[in-house]
C-alpha positions in Angstrom: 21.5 -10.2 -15.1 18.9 -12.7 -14.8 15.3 -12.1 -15.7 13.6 -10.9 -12.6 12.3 -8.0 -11.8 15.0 -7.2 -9.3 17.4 -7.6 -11.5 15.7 -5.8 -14.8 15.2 -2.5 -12.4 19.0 -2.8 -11.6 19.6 -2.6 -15.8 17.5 0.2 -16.0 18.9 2.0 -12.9 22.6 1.6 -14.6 21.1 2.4 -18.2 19.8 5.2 -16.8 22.3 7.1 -14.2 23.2 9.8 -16.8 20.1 10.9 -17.8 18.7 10.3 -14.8 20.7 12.6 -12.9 20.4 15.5 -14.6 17.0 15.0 -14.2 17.3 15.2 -10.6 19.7 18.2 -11.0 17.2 20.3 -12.4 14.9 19.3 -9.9 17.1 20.4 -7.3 17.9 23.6 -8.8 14.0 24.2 -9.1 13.4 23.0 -5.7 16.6 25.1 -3.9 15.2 28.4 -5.1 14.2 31.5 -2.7 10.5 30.9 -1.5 7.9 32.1 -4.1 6.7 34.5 -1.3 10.3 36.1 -2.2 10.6 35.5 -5.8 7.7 36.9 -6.6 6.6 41.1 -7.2 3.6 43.3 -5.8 2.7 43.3 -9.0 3.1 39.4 -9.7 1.0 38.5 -6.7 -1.4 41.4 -7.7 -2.2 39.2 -11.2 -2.3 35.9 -9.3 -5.1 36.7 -6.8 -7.1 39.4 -9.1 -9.9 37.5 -9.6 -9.7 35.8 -6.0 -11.7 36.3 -2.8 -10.6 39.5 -0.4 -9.3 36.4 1.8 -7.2 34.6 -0.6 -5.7 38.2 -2.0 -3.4 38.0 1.3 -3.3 34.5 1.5 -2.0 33.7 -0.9 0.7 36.0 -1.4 1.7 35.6 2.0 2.0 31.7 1.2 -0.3 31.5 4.1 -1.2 27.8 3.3 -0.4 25.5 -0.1 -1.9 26.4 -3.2 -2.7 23.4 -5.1 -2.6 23.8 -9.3 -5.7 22.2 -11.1 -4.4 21.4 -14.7 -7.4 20.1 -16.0 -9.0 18.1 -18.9 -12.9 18.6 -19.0 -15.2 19.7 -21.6 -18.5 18.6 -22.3 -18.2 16.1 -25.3 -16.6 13.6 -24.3 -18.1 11.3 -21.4 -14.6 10.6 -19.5 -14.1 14.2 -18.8 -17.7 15.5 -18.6 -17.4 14.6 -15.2 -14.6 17.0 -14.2 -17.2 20.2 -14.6 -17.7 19.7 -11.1 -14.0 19.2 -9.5 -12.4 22.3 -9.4 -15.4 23.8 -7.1 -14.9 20.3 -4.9 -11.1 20.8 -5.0 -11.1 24.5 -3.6 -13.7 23.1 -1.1 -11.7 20.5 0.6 -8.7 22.8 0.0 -10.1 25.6 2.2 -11.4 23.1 5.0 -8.0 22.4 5.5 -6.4 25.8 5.4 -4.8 25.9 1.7 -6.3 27.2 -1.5 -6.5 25.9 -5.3 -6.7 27.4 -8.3 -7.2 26.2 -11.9 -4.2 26.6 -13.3 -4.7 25.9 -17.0 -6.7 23.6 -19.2 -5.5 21.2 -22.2 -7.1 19.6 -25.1 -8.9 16.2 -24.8 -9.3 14.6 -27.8 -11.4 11.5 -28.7 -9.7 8.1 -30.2 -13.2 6.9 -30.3 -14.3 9.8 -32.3 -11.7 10.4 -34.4 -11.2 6.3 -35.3 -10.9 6.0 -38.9 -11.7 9.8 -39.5 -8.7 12.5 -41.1 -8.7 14.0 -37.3 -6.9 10.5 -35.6 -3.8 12.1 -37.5 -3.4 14.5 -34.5 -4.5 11.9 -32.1 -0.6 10.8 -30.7 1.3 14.3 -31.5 -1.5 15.7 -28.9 0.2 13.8 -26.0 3.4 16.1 -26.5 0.8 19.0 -27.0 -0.7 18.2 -23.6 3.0 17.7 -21.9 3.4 21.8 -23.8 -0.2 23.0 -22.0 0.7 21.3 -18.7 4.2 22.9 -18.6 2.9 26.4 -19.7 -0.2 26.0 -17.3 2.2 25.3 -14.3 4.9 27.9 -15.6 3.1 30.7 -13.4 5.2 28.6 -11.0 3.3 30.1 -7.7 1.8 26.6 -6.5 2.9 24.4 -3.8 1.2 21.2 -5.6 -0.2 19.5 -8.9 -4.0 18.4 -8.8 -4.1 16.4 -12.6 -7.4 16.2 -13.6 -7.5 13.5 -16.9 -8.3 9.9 -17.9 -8.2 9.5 -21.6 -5.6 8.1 -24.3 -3.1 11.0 -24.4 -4.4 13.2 -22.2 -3.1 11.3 -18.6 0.8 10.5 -20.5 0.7 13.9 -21.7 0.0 15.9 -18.3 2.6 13.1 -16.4 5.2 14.0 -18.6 4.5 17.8 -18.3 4.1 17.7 -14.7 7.6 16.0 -14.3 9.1 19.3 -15.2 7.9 20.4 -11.9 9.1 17.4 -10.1 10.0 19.5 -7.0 6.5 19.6 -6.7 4.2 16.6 -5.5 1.4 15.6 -7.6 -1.8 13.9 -7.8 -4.2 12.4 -10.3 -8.0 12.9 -9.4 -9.5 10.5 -12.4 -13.7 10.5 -12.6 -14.1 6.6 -13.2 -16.2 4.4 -15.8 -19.5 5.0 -17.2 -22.3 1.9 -15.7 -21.8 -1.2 -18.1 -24.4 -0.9 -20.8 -24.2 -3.8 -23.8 -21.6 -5.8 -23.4 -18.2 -5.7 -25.8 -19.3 -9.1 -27.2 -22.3 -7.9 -28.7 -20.5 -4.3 -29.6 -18.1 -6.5 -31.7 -20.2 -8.5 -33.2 -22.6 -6.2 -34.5 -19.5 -3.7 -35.8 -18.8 -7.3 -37.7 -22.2 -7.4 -38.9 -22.1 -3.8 -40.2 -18.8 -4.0 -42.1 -20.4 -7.4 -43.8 -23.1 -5.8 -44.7 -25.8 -7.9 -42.7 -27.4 -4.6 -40.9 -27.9 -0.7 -41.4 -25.9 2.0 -40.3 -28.9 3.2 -37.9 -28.9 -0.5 -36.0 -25.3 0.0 -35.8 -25.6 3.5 -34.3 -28.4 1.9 -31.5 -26.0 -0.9 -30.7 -23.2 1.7 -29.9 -25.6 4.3 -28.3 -26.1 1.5 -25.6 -22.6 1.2 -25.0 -21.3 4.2 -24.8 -24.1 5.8 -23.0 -23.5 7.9 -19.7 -21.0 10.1 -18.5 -17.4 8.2 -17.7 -14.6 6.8 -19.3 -15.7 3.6 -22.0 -15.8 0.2 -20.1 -13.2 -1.6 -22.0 -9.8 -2.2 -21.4 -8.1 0.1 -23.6 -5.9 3.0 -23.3 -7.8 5.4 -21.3 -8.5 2.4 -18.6 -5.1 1.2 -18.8 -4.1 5.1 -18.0 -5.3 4.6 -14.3 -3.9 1.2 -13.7 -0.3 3.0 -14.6 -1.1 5.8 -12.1 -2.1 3.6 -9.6 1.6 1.3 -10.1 3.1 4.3 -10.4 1.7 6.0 -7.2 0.6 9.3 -8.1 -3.4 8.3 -7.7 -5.1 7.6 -4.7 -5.2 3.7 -4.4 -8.8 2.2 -5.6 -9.9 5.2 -7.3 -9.8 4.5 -10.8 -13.0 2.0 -11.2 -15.4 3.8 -8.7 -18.4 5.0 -10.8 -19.1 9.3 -11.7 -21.7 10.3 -9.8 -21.2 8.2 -6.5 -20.9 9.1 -3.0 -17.6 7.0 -2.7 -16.2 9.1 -6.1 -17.1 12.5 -4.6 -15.7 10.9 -1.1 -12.1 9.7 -3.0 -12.1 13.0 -4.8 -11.6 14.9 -1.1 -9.5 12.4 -0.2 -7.5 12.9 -2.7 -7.1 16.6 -2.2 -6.3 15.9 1.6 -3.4 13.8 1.0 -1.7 16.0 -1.8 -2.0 18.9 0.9 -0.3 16.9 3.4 2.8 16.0 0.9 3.5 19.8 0.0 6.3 21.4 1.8 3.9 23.1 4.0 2.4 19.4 4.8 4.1 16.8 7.5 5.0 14.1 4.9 7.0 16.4 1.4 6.6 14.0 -1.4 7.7 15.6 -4.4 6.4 13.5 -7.7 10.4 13.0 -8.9 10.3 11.0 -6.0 7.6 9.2 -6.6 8.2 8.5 -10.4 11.7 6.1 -10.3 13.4 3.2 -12.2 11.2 1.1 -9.3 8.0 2.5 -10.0 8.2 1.8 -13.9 9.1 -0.8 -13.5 6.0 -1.8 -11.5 4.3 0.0 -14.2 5.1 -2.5 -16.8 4.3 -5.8 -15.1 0.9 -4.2 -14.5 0.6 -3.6 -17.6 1.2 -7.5 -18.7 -0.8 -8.6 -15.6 -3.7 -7.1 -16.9 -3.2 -7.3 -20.8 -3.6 -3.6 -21.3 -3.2 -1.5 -24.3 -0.8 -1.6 -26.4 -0.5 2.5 -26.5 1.2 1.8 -23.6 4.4 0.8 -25.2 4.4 4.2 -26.6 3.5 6.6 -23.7 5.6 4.3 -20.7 9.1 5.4 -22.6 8.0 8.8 -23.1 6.9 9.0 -19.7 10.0 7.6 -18.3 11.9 9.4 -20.4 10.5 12.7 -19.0 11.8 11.9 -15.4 15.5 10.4 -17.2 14.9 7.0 -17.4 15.5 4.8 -20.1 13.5 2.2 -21.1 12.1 0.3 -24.4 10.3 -2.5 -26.0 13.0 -5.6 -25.1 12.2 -4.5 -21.3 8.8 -4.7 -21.7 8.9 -8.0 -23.5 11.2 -9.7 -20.6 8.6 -8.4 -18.4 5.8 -9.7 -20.1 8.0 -13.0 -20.3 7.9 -13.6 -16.5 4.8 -11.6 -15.6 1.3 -14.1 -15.8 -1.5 -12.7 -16.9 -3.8 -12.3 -14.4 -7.0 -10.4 -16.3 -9.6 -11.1 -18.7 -11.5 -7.9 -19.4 -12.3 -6.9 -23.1 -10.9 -7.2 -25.7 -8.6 -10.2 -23.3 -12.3 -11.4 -22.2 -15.6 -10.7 -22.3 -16.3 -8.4 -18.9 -15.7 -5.1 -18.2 -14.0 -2.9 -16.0 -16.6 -2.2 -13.8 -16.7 -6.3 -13.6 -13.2 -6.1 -13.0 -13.5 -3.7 -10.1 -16.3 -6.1 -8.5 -14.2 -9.4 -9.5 -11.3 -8.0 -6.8 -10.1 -5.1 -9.3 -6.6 -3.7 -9.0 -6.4 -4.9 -5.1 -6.4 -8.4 -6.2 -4.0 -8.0 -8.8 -1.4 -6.3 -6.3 -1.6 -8.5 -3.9 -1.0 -11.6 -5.9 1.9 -9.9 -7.9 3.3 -8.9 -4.3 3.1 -12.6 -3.3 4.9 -14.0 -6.6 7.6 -11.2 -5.6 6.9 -9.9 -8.8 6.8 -5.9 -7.8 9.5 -3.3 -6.5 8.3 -3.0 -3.4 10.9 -0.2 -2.1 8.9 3.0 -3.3 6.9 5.9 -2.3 4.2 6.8 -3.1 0.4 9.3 -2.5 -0.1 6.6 0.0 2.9 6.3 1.7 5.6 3.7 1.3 5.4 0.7 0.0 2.6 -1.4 -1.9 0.4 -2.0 1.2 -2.4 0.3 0.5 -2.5 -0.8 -3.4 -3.8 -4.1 -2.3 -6.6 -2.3 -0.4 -9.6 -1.2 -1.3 -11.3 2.5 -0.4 -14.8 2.4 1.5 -17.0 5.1 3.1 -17.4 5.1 6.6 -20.2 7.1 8.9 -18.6 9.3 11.1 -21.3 11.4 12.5 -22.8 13.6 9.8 -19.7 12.9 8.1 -18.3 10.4 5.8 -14.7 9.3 5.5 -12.8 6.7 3.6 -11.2 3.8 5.4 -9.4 0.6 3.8 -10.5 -2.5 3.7 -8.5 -5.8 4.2 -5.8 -6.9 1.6 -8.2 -8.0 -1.4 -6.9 -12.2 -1.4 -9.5 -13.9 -3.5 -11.3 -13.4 -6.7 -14.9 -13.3 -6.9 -15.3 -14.4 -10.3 -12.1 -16.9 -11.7 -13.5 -15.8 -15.3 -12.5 -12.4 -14.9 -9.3 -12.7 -12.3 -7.5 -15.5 -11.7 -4.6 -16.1 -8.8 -1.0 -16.0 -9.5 -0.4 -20.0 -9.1 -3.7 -21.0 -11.8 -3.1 -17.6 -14.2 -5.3 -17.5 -17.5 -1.3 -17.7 -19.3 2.1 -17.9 -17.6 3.4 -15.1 -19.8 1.7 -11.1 -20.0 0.3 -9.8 -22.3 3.1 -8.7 -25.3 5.8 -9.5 -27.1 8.3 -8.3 -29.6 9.0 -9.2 -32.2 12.4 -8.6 -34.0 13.6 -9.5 -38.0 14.3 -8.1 -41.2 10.9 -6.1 -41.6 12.1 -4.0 -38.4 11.0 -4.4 -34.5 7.8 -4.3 -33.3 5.1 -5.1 -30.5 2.5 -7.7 -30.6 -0.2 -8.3 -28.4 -0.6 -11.7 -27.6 -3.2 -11.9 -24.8 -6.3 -11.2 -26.9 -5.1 -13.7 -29.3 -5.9 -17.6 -30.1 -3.0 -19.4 -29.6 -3.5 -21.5 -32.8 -2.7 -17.7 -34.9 0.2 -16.8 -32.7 2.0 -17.8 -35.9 0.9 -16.3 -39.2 3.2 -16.9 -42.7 1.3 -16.2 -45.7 1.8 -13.6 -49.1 1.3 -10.0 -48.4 -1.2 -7.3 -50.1 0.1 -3.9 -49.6 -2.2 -0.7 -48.5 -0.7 2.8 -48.5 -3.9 3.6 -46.2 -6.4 1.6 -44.4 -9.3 3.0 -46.7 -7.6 1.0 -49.2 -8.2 -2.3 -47.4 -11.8 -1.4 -46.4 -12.3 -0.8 -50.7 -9.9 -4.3 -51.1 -12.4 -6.0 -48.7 -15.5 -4.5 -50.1 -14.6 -6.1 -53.4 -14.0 -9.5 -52.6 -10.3 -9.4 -53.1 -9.2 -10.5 -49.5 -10.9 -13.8 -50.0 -7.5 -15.7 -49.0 -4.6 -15.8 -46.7 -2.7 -13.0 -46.4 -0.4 -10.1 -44.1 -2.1 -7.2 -45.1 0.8 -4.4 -44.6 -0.2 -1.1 -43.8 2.3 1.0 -44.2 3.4 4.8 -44.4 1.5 5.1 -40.9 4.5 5.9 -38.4 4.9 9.2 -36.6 6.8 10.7 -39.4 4.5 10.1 -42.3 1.3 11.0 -41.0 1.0 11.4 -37.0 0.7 6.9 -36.4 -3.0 7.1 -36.6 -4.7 4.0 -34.7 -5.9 2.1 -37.4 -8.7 0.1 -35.5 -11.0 0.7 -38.5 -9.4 -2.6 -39.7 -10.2 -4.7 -36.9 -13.7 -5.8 -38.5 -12.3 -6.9 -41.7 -9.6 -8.3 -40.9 -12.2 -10.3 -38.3 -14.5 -11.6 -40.5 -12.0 -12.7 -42.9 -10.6 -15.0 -39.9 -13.8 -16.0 -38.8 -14.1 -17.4 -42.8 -10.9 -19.6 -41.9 -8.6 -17.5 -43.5 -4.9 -17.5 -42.0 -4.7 -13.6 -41.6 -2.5 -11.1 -40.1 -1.3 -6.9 -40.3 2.0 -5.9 -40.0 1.8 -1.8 -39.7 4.3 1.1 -38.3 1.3 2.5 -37.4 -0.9 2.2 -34.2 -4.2 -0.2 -32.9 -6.5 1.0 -31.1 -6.8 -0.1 -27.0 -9.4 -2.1 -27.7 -7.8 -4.1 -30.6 -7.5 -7.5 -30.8 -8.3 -11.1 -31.9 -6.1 -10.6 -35.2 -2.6 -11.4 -34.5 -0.8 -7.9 -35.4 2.4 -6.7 -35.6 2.1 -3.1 -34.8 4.6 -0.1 -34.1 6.8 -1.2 -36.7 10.0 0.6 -36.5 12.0 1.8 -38.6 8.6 3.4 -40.3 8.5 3.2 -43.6 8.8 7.1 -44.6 11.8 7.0 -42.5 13.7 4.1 -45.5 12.1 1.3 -43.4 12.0 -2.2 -44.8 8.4 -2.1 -45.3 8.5 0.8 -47.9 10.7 -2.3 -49.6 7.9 -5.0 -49.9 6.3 -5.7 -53.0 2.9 -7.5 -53.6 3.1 -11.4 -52.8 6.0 -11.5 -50.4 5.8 -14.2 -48.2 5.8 -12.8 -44.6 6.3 -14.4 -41.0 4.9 -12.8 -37.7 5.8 -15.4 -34.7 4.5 -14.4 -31.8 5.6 -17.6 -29.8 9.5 -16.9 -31.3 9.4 -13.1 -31.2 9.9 -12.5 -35.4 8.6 -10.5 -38.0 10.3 -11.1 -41.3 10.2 -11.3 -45.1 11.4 -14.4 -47.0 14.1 -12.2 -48.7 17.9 -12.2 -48.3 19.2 -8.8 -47.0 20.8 -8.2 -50.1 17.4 -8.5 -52.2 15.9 -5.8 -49.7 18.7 -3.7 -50.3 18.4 -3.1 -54.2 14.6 -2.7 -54.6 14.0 1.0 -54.4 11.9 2.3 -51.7 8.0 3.3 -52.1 7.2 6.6 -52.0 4.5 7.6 -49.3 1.7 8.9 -51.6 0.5 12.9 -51.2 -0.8 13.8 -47.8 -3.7 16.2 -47.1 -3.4 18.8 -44.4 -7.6 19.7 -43.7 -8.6 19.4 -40.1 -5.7 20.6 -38.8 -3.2 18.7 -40.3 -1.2 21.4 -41.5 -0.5 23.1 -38.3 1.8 19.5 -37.2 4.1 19.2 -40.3 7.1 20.1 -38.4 6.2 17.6 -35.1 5.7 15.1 -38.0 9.4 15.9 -39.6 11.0 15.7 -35.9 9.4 13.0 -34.5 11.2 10.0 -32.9 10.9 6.3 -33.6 8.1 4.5 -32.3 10.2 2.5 -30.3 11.3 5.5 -28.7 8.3 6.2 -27.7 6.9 8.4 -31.0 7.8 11.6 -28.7 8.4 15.2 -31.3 9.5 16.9 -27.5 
């Protein structure tokens, strides 16, 4: 097939018609079964609505209306899901205006990259995706709702919840997200002071001011990383509301999309006119769409991770080489941070997501035959929401397809892109496969050959660094970091080091089978590595002074050894592991987890 998007869906389609299908079996078996009106005791129904009004107590049972299932995120420390406090109370609301009722049907944990980067507690960080996918299942698994309201933003918490929620496929399902925090000092400034810190040149307190201003409001962080990247998949995908995933906490339009939201999930039930049940909505076609957003907009590189397991939940099969085919034909259309300086809410005011539809849809660069919350097709995606006065009321209406850019710093069209290509690659050799990501790169380090220093942790390289030993080129390999060997922490605690040492002039690079953060960037890195090393990988093989090779431009990451000279050094031994902070409690999800190029899943 050649490399287009038509004909890399057809690939997946065929790759996938197995596993695919008996996805779709057991969604029919779910979604053949009696009525829950008749599956259901006196004594079921009795448990259900206890704690519900005298109203809802025969409603309800008498499946008198949908009943909409709020699997939700929020607590109180964190500023993406602070916001969510206030949406189950909205949800019911709009539910009962229109006849139908809701009901929180569980809640999962939302755990902090930003608070846990560097720290013993990022260990848990990626194994609390499938932990999540467990909640949501178990949350749902009351199994007496007629819909899914998802209520998430953050790293795993969105992947997590999607790939629970596909176990209910029968069942159509929508992502209510609460938007970003106002821009408060910009990611340039952030960096460079982080910089400054790790060099020594300021305290710990000026750092901590620096920060406060950033991250300073309730809402998801204004870079592009992970969480952000999280609504620009739901939106590709279909399952959120189109425009809702840059609109501001706290604003008459969020509160207004938030209704909206509920009022179109009602209307795809089975008790609605339009039945739209998420395994619909979730296809070879809509990954794929996923994907080349993804590369469009030089998201994170987490992604690569939670897009297979996400697939994977619904039966496709997808991996890296798709993604870097892709990324090969997709342009990148985006410079938000760490790709560019601005933000997201620059983004959104630049022409946002709408923009970046509409000029993928006119390269012919998106499936266009899908379903999705707003209907069929792409149309709406290319839209953006508004309020309207109607009255005392106010509604959302859709404003004309989004065709221009108002800043060509932050979006550019398809025909003048900021690079022909998206935003990753792999990169394939005798070290193993793994993903780089390219678009927050100079060009002039896209290729990186230099001696290696080994780290078993990334507090080694920070105590390296502190010395003066890194005072050179090198590929500093971080390894025992995969799922297997402790959890694939992110290991953005590098990113400052490894800056200022490139900032001196030296030629430096990572190679790691463990994870950057979202926001990571600027140091060419080979990351994901896979085979890990705990699992025999051929970085457990490298010795001190290897010459290594990551080429971005030809897709390689290799070791100037012969196979046969990896094959007869013996193996490093990943060094004793603590268990505090939980640890412990995820030994076995550590011993059964897949490859990283599998999508790091334990499920």
């Amino acid at each position: 097939m050649t490399d287009t998007i038509a004909g890399i869906t057809a690939e997946i389609i065929a790759r996938s018609q197995k596993t695919r299908s008996a996805y779709l079996g057991m969604i029919d078996e779910s979604r053949n079964r009696p009525p829950v009106t008749d599956r259901m005791s006196c004594s079921n129904w009795a448990h259900v609505v206890a704690a519900n009004t005298a109203q809802e107590k025969k409603s309800i049972p008498a499946g008198e209306g949908a009943n909409i299932g709020i699997v939700t995120a929020y607590n109180d420390m964190l500023s993406a899901h602070q916001p969510f406090s206030s949406y189950p109370s909205l949800i019911k609301l709009a539910a009962r205006s229109r006849g139908a009722t809701a009901q929180v049907a569980g809640g999962v944990p939302a755990m902090c990259d930003g608070v846990t980067q560097g720290q013993p507690g990022m260990e848990l960080s990626l194994f609390s995706r499938d932990v999540i996918a467990m909640a949501t299942a178990i949350s749902l698994s009351h199994d007496v709702y007629d819909a899914i309201a998802c209520l998430g933003v953050c790293d795993k918490i969105v992947p997590g919840m999607l790939i629970g929620a596909l176990q209910f496929g029968h069942l159509p399902a929508m992502f209510i997200p609460a938007g970003p925090m106002p821009s408060g000092v910009s990611n340039k400034e952030k960096a460079a002071m982080r910089q400054k810190f790790a060099a020594g040149e300021i305290s710990k307190e000026e750092l901590l001011e620096t920060e406060s201003a950033s991250y300073h409001s309730a809402g998801t962080c204004t870079f592009y990383g992970t969480a952000n990247t999280n609504q620009v998949m739901m939106e590709a995908l279909g399952i959120q509301v189109a425009g809702t995933s840059f609109v501001n906490p706290g604003t008459e339009l969020r509160t207004a999309l938030t209704q909206h939201s509920v009022e179109r999930l009602l209307d795809q039930t089975s008790k609605g006119s339009n039945y739209r049940p998420l395994a619909e909505v979730v296809t070879e076609q809509s990954i794929v769409n996923a994907m080349v957003l993804m590369m469009a907009t030089g998201g994170s590189t987490n992604l690569t991770l939670h897009l297979i397991a996400m697939a994977a939940a619904a039966g496709i099969i997808i991996d890296w080489h798709d993604m870097d085919r892709i990324s090969r034909i997709t342009p990148l259309l985006a410079r938000v941070y760490p790709n560019g300086q601005a933000d997201v809410n620059h983004f959104e005011q630049a022409g946002g997501l709408a923009f970046v539809f509409n000029q993928l849809r006119s390269a012919n660069l998106l499936n266009e035959d899908v379903v999705n919350v707003m209907g069929e097709g792409l149309d709406a995606y290319g839209r953006k929401p508004v309020l309207s006065n109607s009255g005392e009321s106010k509604n959302i209406q859709w404003s004309e397809p989004v065709q221009a850019s108002s800043d060509d710093e932050i979006l550019a069209p398809v025909q003048s892109p900021f690079l022909d290509e998206g935003g990753m690659r792999v990169v394939d050799g005798n070290l193993g496969t793994g993903i780089v990501k390219v678009s927050a790169v100079d060009a002039k380090y896209h290729r990186i050959e230099a001696p290696c220093k080994i780290f078993d942790s990334q507090d080694q390289l920070k105590i390296a660094f502190e010395k003066g030993e890194l005072e050179c080129d090198f590929i500093a390999v971080v390894r025992f970091q995969g799922p297997s060997a402790n959890g694939m922490p992110e290991l953005h605690k590098l990113t400052p080091y490894l800056g200022i040492l490139q900032d001196k002039g030296f030629q430096v690079a990572l190679v790691t089978d463990g994870r950057m953060s979202g926001a990571s960037g600027k140091v060419l890195s080979a990351i994901h590595v896979s085979p890990e090393a705990k699992q025999g990988g051929p970085l457990a093989s490298l010795i001190e002074g290897d010459v290594i090779c990551v080429d971005a431009v030809l897709g390689r990451v290799s070791v100037a050894l012969s196979d046969e000279e990896l094959s007869l050094r013996t193996p490093a031994e990943q060094p004793p592991q603590s268990n505090t902070v939980g640890r412990g409690l995820f030994e076995k999800m550590r011993s059964i987890s897949g490859l990283s190029i599998e999508g790091a899943s334990a499920l």
